[in-house]
Steps between C-alpha positions, in 0.01 A plus 500: 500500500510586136579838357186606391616820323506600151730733313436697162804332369341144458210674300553488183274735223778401180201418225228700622343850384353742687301764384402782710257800411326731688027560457256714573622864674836560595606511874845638634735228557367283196911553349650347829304215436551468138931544595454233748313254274767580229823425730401248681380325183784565350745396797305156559608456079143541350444731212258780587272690276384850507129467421442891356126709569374188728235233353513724167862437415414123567255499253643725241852338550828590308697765665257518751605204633948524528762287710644751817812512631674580794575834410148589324357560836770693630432859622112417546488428863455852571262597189060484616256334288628219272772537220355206296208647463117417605155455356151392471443222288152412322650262322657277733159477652382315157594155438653571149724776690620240787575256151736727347638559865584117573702528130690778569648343855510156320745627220730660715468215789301656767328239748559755821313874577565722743171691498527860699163649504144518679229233547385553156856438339583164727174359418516586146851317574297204668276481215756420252694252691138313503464504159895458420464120376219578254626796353807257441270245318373804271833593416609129457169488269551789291904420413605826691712252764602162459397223709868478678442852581161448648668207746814731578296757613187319631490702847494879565561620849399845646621641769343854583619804687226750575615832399198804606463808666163421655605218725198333400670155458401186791776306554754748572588811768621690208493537162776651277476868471268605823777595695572721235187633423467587899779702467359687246201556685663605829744704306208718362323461825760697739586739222074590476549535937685762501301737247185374685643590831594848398117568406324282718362314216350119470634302196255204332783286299413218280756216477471197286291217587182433292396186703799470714584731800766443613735817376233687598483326907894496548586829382191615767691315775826631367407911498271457732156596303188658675302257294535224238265344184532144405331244289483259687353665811202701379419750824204476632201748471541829631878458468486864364429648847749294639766606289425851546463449914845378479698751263277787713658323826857528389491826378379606868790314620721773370531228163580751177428262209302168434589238299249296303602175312262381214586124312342596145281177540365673852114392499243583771238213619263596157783387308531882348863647448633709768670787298787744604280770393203378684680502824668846411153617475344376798803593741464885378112460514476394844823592687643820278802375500744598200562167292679446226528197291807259383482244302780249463501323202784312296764681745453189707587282190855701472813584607771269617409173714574505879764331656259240614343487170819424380628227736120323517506472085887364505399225770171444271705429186749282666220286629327479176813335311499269782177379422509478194836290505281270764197447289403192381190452254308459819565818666229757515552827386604722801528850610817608717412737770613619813388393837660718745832478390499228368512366127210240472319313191126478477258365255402770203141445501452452856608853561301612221176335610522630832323818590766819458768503783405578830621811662304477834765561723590846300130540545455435910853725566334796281154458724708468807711830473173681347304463782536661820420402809369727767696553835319228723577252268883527556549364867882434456781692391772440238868603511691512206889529437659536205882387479651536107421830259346294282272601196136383623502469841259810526262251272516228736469750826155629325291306695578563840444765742817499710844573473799483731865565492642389842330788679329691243184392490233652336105452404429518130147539327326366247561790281882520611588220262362618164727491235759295662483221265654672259805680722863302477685485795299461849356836621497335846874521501729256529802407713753190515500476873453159626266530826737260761635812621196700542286183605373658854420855322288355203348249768383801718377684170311217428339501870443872498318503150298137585643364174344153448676358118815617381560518102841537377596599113847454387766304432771306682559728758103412551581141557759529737266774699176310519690197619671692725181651593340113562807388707463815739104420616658211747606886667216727397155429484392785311685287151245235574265640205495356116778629350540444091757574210425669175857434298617767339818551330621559138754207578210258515745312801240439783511095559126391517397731150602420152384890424551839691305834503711731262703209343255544162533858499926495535470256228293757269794739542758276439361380148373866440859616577687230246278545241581850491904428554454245239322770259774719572746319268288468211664575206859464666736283472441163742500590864449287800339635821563399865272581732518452851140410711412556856425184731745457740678152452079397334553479129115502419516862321782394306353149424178543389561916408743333246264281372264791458754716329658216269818500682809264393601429887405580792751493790373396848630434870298129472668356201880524563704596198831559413770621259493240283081507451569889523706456166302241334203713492745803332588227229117393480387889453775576289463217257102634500599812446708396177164356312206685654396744749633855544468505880538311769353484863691382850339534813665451862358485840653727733690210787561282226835461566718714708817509255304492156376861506286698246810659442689192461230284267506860283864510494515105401231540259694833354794360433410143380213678242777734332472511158165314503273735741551764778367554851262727738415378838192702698432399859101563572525549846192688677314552194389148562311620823366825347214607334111339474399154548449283232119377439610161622668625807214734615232206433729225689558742804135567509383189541759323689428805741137387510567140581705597749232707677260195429746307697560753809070545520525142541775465692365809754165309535689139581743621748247770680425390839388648809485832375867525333675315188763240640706327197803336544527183296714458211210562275411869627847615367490403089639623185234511181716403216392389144594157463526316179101566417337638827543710777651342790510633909787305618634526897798736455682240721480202267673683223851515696593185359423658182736837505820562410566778794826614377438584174136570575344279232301188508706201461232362202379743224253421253642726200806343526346252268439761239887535432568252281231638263659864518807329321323273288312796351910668483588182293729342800486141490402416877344245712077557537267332724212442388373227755222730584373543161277265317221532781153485333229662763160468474374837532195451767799324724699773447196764576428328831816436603656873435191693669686691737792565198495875396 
């Protein structure tokens, strides 16, 4: 069979430009883009051009429009907004401004854009790709461009990258820069929680969101808000009673604050604006309660992008030079986006024609864990264990009613469970011990109590204990119930789940933590850091944290190394040292190796650097595990918790016969994993063949693949696959095919 693959090395960009510039607002993470676009522009052998204050520096041209270079968008991975600078252009949208564009990018050679904006930018983008070939002929007619230089640069391809806060993009999970602006939101959110709990006071905030609601939606299911205001779901009349029954109901449940979320575009079913102030008013008119106001603002547009922010606008920016180095004059301009976790291309104006993205399953987990059911409507019970301290597992236990630990088992409320979403750690406690030795105890527990589903959150002690939980019901009937996985783990190194609960939010303090090591030798002479990650013998936070942090290797148990690659990456940072940056970044997974140590890479690094740079080392350790869950983390643990219940209601209802729940098919014990675009149950004994049980990883990992681009964007010369690139998806395919895909 042929070899079907296809390496970065036999594409070739020598000849082409590439200009990239950034429209409309400014989103977080817009500078990781831009650095990717530059390097890997630059690496492929294409010139790239820094396209200054968006479609305005096109049209005005001169310095507005200047060649990068590798080191011109150093130092900017870390820095919000964008650094080349944004605006909104009147006169691009005139056909004598999109003229004197096309001659600006024809004098200096540009036939390729990289377009990172909102719908309005790409199809401003679209729009003069369309007219490209005329505005040629005018040039050609007027003597501004010759006739040669009409045929060398007869086709303009645009490839767009969809950088906004809102979210508001189809075509895409994510844009560039919500991630971010979450975690401004949630930061301001459990800071106002505290203040409110002290008085007993209910908070209206206004996020941003003038027709989209989506900021608004996931930072309700992250804090856990009494009530939230969208555009796109007017409530219905007499919503105001509703609201005020339900904030009156958890205050009687011993609840001291409420939390109200308003999108500014909220509307009510008369299409009038549903103000902060108007809800203020009507919660002290009818309930008394004390209520205070807060609105948001541009805090969500600042501050530094998020680790994911970070790593989603890298990937973006790769895949946009790709495309561009695979268009042909045919090619349709396309957006890159993210499907799960996975880099696809889709064409520009199908996304934009489509109606805004689609957050219904946000939408169905917020009415689920709003709504309570009454007691008669609960006819089985729910045990829950909990087997790694991991950030959000008290977001994923929200929406149960049971907990266990071997024998402690008790009853929670309703009411129990506020405010756990936004708790690190699990405040059901946690222990490593694997249940083979305690089988008969928890088995008798589980008879005493009636338990009917069993829902375990944790890592890979998890794993091993709900399969040894499945192999024991041959002995003990009472195991014969649905039993489920939630994976959580900041190593991210369950087999059956590309992501973990709490990897997202160890990632956040791993970039948080280098950016601040990295500030700390500003103005010194050059320094190199080496950190040391968590992970066990999984490299994933020092993979893809190093990616997020800019790092210039990454050490890792999966990739062997040794002395000589250990040396040639001292000569490779040294010789970068000599012409441009002031500090450099080394990151090494914990197991990597057993004889090349933190202390030894430091030592190596020490020596070989003299007279060219000196050394700190940090290791992270537990602050990896500590403190609040990231937006991301708190949103995925939520809802994977929900589909799991989903599953075990179903489950409970397919294996309940003569008056008890009998399951004991491979299919009644799964794991719910996120794979490649969806979440998946798969039979915990079917992923065996998959797991690496001595060093407690999966034999295949997806981010391995994101390695190569780490050192590309270091300037190492390495081997890159990019067989999986170059996909074009139509987007109502991709719509119906990823339902189910958070």
């Amino acid at each position: 069979m042929p070899d079907t693959k296809k390496f970065i090395e036999n594409l070739s960009g020598a000849g082409k430009c590439i200009g990239v510039l950034t429209s409309g607002g400014d989103a977080q993470g817009m500078n990781a883009a831009v650095r990717a676009v530059v390097r890997m522009g630059i690496y492929v052998g294409a010139k790239v051009y820094f396209i200054h204050e968006g479609y305005q520096g096109m049209v005005d041209g001169g310095d507005n429009i200047k060649e990068a270079s590798w080191e011109s968008v150093s130092s900017m991975l870390q820095v919000g907004g964008t650094v080349i600078g944004s605006a909104r252009c009147k006169d691009f949208r005139t056909h004598e401004g999109r003229l004197h564009a096309a001659l600006n990018l024809v004098q200096r050679g540009i036939t390729n854009l990289c377009v990172i904006g909102g719908d309005g930018s790409l199809t401003g983008a679209n729009l003069f790709r369309e007219e490209w070939s005329g505005l040629l002929d005018e040039l050609v007619q007027s003597g501004e461009i010759s006739e040669e230089a009409s045929q060398i640069h007869s086709a303009l391809h645009i490839v767009g990258m969809v950088g906004s806060i809102d979210n508001d993009f189809c075509g895409t999970d994510m844009t560039i820069g919500t991630d971010s602006a979450l975690h401004r939101i949630i930061e301001v959110v459990d800071a106002i929680m505290t203040t409110a709990q002290s008085h007993q006071r209910t908070f209206v905030l206004e996020v941003m969101g003038r027709h989209c609601g989506y900021l608004a939606l996931v930072s309700a299911l992250a804090c856990g808000a009494d009530w939230v205001l969208i555009p796109e779901m007017p409530p219905k009349d007499g919503w105001e009673e509703q609201m005020c029954y339900k904030l009156s109901e958890n205050r009687a449940d011993k609840k001291r604050l409420n939390i109200i979320i308003v999108a500014e575009g909220a509307i009510d079913q008369s299409n009038k604006p549903i103000t902060t102030e108007l809800i203020k008013d009507l919660v002290v008119r009818c309930l008394g309660f004390d209520t205070r106001v807060t609105i948001l603002g541009h805090v969500q547009r600042g501050g530094t992008p998020s680790a994911f922010d970070r790593i989603l606008a890298s990937r973006m920016g790769v895949e946009a030079v790709l495309a561009l180095l695979e268009a042909s004059p045919g090619t349709p301009a396309c957006v890159v986006s993210l499907c799960g976790n996975q880099a696809v291309r889709v064409p520009l104006m199908e996304c934009v024609q489509m109606v805004r993205k689609s957050f219904e399953n946000n939408l169905n987990t917020y009415k689920l864990l709003s709504h309570r059911k009454i007691d008669s409507e609960l006819p089985h019970k729910f045990q829950i264990q909990t087997q790694a301290n991991v950030h959000p597992i008290s977001a994923a236990s929200l929406i149960f009613f049971f907990s266990c630990f071997l024998s402690q088992i008790k009853e929670i409320k309703w009411g129990d469970v506020g405010g756990w979403t936004g708790q690190g750690g699990s405040l059901l406690g946690t222990k490593r011990t694997l249940p083979a030795k305690h089988i008969d105890k928890i088995a008798e527990q589980m008879r005493i109590h009636n338990i009917n589903a069993l829902l375990v959150i944790g890592g890979f002690e998890a794993y091993l204990g709900l399969m040894e939980l499945q192999a024991a019901r041959s002995k003990h009937a009472e195991l014969c119930v649905p039993m489920v996985m939630v994976p959580a783990t900041v190593s991210n190194n369950i087999p059956g789940s590309d992501l973990s609960i709490g990897a997202d939010t160890a990632l956040n303090a791993i970039t948080d933590t280098c950016d601040r090591i990295k500030q700390s030798a500003s103005g010194t002479k050059r320094r190199v850091f080496i950190i040391e990650t968590m992970g066990g013998y999984c490299g994933y936070l020092a993979t893809v944290g190093g990616l997020a942090a800019g790092a210039d290797a990454a050490y890792i148990y999966e990739e062997p190394f040794d002395i000589r690659e250990l040396q040639s990456n001292v000569e490779h940072l040294t010789e970068k040292m000599k012409t441009s940056i002031q500090r450099g970044l080394v990151l090494r997974n914990e197991n990597c190796s057993e004889n090349y140590t933190t202390d030894f890479i430091y030592q190596l690094y020490n020596e070989e650097g003299k007279g060219v740079f000196d050394c700190r080392k940090n290791v992270l350790g537990h602050m990896q595990q500590g403190g609040a869950p990231s937006p991301f983390d708190r949103n995925f643990g939520t809802k994977i918790a929900a589909k799991a219940m989903q599953w075990i209601s179903k489950k409970l209802k397919e294996f309940y016969r003569e008056g008890r729940v009998f399951a004991n098919t491979e299919d009644s014990a799964c794991l719910l994993g996120m794979r490649r675009r969806a979440l998946v149950f798969q039979p915990v004994v079917q992923l065996k063949d998959e797991t690496d049980f001595v060093h407690r990883i999966p034999k295949e990992q997806w981010w391995l693949r994101l390695r190569p681009l780490m050192k590309i964007l270091a300037k190492y010369k390495t081997s890159y696959d990019v067989s999986d690139s170059g996909q074009l998806e139509h987007i109502v395919r991709l719509r119906a095919k990823d339902i189910s895909a958070i």
